[in-house]
VOPAGU-2260 file (C-alpha; in pm, 1 decimal, decimal comma):
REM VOPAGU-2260
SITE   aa  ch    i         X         Y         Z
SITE  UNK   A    0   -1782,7     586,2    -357,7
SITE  UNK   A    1   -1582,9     588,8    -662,5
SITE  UNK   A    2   -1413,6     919,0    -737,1
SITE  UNK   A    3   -1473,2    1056,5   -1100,6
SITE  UNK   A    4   -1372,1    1309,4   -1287,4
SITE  UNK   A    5   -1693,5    1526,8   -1232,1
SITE  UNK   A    6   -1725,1    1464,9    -835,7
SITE  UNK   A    7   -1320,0    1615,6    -876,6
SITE  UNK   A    8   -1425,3    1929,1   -1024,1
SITE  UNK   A    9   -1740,6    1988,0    -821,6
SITE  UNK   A   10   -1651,0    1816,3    -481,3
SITE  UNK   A   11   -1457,6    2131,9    -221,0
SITE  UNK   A   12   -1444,8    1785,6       7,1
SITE  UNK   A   13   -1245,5    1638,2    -257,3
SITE  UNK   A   14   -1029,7    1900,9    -297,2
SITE  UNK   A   15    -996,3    1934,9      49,8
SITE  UNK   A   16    -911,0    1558,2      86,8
SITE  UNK   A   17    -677,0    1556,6    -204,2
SITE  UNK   A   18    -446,0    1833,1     -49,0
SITE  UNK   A   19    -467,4    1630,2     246,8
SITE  UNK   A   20    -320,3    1300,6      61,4
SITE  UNK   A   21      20,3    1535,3     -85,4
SITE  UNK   A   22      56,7    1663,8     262,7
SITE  UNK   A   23      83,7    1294,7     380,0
SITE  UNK   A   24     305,5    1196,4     146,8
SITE  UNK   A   25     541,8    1513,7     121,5
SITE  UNK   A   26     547,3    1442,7     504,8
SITE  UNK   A   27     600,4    1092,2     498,9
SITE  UNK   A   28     888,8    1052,9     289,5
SITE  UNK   A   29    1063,8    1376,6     439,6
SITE  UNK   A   30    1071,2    1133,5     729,0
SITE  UNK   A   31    1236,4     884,7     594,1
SITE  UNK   A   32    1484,4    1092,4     338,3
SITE  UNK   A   33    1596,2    1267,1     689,9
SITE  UNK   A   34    1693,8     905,0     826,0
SITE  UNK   A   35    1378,4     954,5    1082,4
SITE  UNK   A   36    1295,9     579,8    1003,0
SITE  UNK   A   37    1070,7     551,3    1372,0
SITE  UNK   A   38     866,0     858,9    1247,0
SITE  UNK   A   39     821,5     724,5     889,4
SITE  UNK   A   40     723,2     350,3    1021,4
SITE  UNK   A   41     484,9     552,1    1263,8
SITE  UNK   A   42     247,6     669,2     879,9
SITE  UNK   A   43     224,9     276,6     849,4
SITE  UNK   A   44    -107,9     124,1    1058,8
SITE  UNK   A   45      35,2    -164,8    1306,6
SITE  UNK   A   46     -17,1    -434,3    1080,1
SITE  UNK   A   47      52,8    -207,5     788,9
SITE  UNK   A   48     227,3    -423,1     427,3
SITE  UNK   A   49     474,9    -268,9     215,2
SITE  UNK   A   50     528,5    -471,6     -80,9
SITE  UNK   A   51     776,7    -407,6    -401,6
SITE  UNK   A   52     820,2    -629,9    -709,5
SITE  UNK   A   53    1180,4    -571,9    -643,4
SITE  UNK   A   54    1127,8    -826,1    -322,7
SITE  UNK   A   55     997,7   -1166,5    -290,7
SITE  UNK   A   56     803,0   -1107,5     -11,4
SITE  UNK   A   57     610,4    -800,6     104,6
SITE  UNK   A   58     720,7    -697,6     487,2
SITE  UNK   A   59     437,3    -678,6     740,0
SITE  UNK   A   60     366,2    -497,6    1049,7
SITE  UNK   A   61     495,1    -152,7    1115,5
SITE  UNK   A   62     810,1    -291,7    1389,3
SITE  UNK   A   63     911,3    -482,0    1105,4
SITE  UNK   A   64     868,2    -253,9     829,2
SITE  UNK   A   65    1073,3      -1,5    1061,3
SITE  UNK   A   66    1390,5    -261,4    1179,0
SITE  UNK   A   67    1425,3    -339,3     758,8
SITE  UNK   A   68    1411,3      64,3     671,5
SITE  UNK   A   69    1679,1     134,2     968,9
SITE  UNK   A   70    1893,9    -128,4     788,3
SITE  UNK   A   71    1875,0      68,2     454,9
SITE  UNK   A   72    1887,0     406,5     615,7
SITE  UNK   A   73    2248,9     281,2     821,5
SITE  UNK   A   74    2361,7     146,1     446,2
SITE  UNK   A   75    2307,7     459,3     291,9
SITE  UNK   A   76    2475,8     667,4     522,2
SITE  UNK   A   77    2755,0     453,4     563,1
SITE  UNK   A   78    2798,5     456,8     170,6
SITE  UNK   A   79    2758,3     856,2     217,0
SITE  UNK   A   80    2492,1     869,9     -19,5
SITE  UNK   A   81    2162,1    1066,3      27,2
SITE  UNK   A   82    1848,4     959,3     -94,4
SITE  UNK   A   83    1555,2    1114,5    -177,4
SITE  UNK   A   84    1179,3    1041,6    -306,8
SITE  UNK   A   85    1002,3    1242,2    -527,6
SITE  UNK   A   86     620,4    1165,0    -535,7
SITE  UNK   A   87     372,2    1320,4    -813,0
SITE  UNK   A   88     113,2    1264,5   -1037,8
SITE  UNK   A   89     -67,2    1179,5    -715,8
SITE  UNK   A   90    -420,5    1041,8    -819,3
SITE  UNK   A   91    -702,9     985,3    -549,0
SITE  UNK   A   92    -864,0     662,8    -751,1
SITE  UNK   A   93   -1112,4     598,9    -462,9
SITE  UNK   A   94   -1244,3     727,0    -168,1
SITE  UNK   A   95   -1513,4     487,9     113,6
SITE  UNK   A   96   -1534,4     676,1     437,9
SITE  UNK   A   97   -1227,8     675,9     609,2
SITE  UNK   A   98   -1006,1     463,6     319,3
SITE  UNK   A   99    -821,9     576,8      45,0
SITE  UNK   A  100    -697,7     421,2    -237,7
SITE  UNK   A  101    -430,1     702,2    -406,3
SITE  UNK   A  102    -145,5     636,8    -691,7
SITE  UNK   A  103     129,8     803,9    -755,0
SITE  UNK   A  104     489,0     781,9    -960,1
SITE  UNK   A  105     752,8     823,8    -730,4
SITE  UNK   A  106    1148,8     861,8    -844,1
SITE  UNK   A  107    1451,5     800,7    -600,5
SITE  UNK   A  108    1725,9    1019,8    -643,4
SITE  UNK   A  109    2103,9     899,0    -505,6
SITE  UNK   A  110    2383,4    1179,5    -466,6
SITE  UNK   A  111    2712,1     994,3    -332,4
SITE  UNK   A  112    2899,1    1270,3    -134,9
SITE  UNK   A  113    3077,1    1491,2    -377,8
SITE  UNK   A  114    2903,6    1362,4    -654,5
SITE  UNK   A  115    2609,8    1471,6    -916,6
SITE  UNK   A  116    2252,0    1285,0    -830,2
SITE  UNK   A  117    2096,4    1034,8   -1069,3
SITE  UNK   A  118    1781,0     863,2   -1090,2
SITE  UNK   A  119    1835,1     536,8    -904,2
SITE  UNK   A  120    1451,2     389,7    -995,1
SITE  UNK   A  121    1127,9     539,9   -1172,0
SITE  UNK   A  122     828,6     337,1    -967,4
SITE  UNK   A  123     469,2     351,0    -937,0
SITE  UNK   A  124     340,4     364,7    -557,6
SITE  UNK   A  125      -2,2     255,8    -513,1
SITE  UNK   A  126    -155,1     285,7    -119,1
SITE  UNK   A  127    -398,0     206,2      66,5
SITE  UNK   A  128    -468,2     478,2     334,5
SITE  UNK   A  129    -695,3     473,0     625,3
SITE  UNK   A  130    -814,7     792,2     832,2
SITE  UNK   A  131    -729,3     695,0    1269,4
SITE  UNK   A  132    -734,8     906,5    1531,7
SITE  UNK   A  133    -721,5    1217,1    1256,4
SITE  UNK   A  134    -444,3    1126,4    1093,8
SITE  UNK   A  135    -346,9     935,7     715,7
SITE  UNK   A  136    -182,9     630,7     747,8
SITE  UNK   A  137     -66,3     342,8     501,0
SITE  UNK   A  138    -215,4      33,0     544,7
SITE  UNK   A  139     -75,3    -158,6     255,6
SITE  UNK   A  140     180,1     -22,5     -14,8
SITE  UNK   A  141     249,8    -149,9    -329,2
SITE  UNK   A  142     561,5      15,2    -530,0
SITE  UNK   A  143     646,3    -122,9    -837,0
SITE  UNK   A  144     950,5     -22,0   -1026,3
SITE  UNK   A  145     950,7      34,6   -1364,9
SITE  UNK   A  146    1278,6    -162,4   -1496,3
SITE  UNK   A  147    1133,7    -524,9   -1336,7
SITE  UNK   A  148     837,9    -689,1   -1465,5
């Protein structure tokens, strides 16, 4: 089923599944702004995708996904910078049974030891979640940021 505005305002189910959805996420990417890159790879399904426009190639399968977030994770704290992400504006576009299709802006914010934070990118995530063994994970993720075409 396609979500619409009136099965939003009527729909306790909805609502219910829509808090579930920011719980993922302001789980998820806890995980990976505390350097817990094993955890965070864990919300991605086996053969999960994470793609970027900001990459020529999308990386596949959650071992992989997790070696190439490691590498970014070790960067970052070599540099002594800490990241974060901050997702909102989270919309639930569609919702079939145990898949989700949600979209959501998302900005990363970089403070360099000693330093003030800034905005490193304003992107759009958009995800593909599926419901196993009770819990959310990402099957494919698209995040596109706003400054490349």
């Amino acid at each position: 089923m396609t979500v619409t505005e009136t099965e939003y305002a009527q729909g306790a189910g909805f609502a219910e599944l829509y808090q579930q959805v920011q719980q993922f996420y302001a789980q998820q990417m806890q995980l990976l702004d505390s350097g817990r890159v094993e955890e965070w790879a864990a919300t991605f399904t086996e053969d999960g995708v994470f793609a970027a426009n900001a990459k020529p190639e999308p990386t596949v399968g959650r071992d992989t996904i997790a070696a190439v977030a490691g590498q970014v994770v070790a960067q970052y704290e070599r540099d002594g910078i800490q990241r974060r992400h901050w997702m909102g504006m989270v919309a639930v576009d569609e919702a079939r049974g145990e898949v989700v299709r949600a979209r959501s802006y998302a900005l990363v914010i970089e403070t360099p030891r000693g330093q003030a934070p800034f905005i490193k990118a304003s992107t759009t995530c958009e995800d593909e979640l599926v419901r196993e063994n009770g819990r959310w994970l990402v099957r494919h993720r698209l995040i596109s940021r706003d400054d490349l075409a």
